[in-house]
C-alpha positions, 0 to 999 in steps of 0.5 A: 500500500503506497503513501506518498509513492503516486509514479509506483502506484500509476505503474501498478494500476496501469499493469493491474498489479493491485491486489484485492486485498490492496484494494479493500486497505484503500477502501477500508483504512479512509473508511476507519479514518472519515469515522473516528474523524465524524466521531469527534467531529463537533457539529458541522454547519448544514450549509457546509455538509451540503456543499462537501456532498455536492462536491464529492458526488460532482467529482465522483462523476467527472473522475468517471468520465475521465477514467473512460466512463462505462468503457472505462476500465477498474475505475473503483479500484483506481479510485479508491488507491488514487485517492488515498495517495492524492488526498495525502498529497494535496493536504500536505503540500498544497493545502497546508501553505494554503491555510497559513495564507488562508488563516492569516489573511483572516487574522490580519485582514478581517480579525473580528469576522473570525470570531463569527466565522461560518463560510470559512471552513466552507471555502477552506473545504472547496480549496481542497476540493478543487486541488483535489480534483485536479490532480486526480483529473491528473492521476486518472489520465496518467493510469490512461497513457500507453507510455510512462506516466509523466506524474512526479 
């Protein structure tokens, strides 16, 4: 089960080299993770669990699309080990500068509106979303290259 390694796993999608059981780890571990996270969740605003879920289901169906839609091939299977490995990629080297800048323009810029904030976890969560999908877009279509994936 890959991390961080996105070019080996590319490889080993591409050559049909993931396991089932792998496959159940990439299902099964963000699974265990997203329901201790919901477990100490406090409650989240309606708004925002809307917008997440609209979201992860838009992206759910352009991702299929990219993989080929019904001609597509192991779509579930790259899904699933793709993101595990994106999502890691995206939080650390993406989203986390994005929350210093984020979080101190709110600090510097609208001090008071962070105490009352409502819609900033709301654009945090999208900003995520959005580098999410695209390097998924990424990683879809590099699983789709006869050549060697141009992924790093």
């Amino acid at each position: 089960m890959y991390f961080f390694n996105l070019k080996a796993l590319l490889l080993d999608l591409k050559h049909n080299n993931v396991t089932e059981w792998e496959s159940a780890l990439y299902v099964l571990i963000p699974v265990i993770v997203m329901m201790l996270y919901s477990y100490y969740l406090p409650q989240t605003d309606s708004l925002e669990s809307i917008a997440e879920n609209v979201i992860f289901i838009i992206n759910f169906i352009i991702l299929f699309f990219v993989n080929g839609g019904n001609n597509g091939k192991n779509f579930l299977i790259k899904y699933f080990s793709l993101s595990w490995v994106v999502g890691w990629r995206v939080a650390i080297f993406y989203l986390v500068p994005f929350m210093f800048v984020f979080f101190g323009l709110m600090y510097f810029v609208f001090p008071d509106y962070l105490k009352h904030d409502t819609y900033g976890l709301l654009v945090f969560g999208i900003a995520f979303e959005v580098f999410y999908l695209f390097f998924m877009i990424k990683a879809f279509r590099a699983t789709l290259q006869t050549t060697s994936p141009a992924y790093s």
